[in-house]
VMD Tcl script that draws the C-alpha trace (Angstrom):
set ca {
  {0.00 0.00 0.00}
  {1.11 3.71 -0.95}
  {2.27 6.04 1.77}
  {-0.73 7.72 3.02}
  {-0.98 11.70 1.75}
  {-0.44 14.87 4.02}
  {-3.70 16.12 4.20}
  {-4.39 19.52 2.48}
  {-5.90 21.73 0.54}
  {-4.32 20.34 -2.82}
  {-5.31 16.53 -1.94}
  {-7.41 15.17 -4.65}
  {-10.91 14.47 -2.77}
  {-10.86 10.52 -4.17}
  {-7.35 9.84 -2.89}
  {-8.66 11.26 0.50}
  {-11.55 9.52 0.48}
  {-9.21 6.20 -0.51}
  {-7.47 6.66 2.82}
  {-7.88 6.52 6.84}
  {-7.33 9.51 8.50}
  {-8.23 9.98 12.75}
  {-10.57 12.17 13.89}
  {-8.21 14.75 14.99}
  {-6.40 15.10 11.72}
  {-9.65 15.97 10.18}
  {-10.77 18.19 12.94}
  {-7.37 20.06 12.78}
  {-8.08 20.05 8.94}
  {-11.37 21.59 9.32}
  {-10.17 23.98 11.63}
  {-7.14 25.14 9.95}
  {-9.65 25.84 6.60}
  {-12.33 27.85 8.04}
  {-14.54 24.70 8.03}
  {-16.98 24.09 10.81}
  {-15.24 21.26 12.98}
  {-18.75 20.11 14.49}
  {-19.79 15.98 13.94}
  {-18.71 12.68 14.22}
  {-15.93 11.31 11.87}
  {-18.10 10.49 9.00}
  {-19.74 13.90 8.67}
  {-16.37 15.69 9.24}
  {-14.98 13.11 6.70}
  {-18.51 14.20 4.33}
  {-17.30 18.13 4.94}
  {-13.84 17.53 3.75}
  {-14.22 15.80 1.14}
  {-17.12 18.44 -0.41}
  {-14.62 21.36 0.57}
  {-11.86 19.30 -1.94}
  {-14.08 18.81 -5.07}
  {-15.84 22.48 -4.69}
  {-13.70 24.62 -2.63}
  {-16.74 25.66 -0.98}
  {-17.54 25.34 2.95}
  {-20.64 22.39 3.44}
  {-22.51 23.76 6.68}
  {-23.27 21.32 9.27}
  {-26.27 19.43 9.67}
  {-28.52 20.39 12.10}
  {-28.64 18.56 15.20}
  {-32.13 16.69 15.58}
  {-34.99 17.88 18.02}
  {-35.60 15.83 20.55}
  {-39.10 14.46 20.77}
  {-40.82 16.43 24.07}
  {-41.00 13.60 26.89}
  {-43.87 12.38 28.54}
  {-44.96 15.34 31.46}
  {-45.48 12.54 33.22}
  {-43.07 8.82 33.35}
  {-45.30 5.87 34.82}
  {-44.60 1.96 34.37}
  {-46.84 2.19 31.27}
  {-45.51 5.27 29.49}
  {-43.53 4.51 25.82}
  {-40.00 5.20 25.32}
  {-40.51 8.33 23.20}
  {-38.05 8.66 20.00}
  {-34.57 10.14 20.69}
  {-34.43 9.29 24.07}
  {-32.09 10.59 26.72}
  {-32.19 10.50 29.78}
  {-33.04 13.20 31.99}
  {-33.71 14.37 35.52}
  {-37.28 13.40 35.42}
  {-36.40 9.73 33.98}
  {-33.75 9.25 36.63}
  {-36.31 10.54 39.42}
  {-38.88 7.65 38.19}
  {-36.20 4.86 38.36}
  {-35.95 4.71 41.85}
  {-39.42 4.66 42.55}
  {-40.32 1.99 39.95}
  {-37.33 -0.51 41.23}
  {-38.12 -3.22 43.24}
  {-35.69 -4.31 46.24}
  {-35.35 -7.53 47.53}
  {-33.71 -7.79 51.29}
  {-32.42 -11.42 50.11}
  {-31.94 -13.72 47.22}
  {-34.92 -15.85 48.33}
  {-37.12 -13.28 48.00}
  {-36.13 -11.98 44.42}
  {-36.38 -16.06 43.60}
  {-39.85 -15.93 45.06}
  {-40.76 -12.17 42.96}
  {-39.35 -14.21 39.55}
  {-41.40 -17.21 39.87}
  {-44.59 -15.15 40.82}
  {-43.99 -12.96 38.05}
  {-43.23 -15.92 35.55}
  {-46.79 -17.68 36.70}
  {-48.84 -14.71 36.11}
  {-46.82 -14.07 32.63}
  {-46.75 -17.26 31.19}
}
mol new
graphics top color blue
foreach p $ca { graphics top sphere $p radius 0.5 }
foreach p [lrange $ca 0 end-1] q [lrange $ca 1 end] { graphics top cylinder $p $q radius 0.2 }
display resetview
């Protein structure tokens, strides 16, 4: 395999594209050009190789919206889309775990649970 090309401004955007180049090399890149350095590796890797063919500067993507959660979590509430979790999910948790004082007991919870479920 060829010796991997310095990557700048002159590099041919198929011989980039060819070759592996860590995240911070193409952050540095992006940086260095006036590009905007926000993303993950494949989008930076998207930016650069756009900025090669055209010269011109691809904007980032916007970042999703996050679906509003539930205003309120109970046992029977759906995981809504783009889900993180947030002080309201990690206030439910707690109240929604069961505790067991010994291993006979959680035994006793899983075979109860596995009659009534089938």
């Amino acid at each position: 395999m060829n010796e991997r090309p310095e990557l700048d401004r002159q590099l041919d955007s198929a011989v980039f594209r060819e070759y592996y180049y860590l995240k911070e090399e193409l952050v540095r890149f992006c940086h260095e050009n006036g590009l905007p350095t926000s993303g993950g590796k494949q989008e930076l890797t998207e930016r650069i190789a756009h900025y090669l063919e055209t010269g011109k500067v691809l904007p980032s993507a916007p970042k999703p919206k996050k679906s509003g959660a539930p205003a309120e979590i109970t046992g029977d509430s759906i995981i809504e889309e783009n889900f993180a979790c947030t002080e309201k999910h990690r206030a439910f948790a707690p109240k929604s775990t069961v505790r067991f004082s010994s291993r006979s007991s959680a035994r006793a919870f899983r075979s109860m649970f596995r009659s009534r479920n089938g």
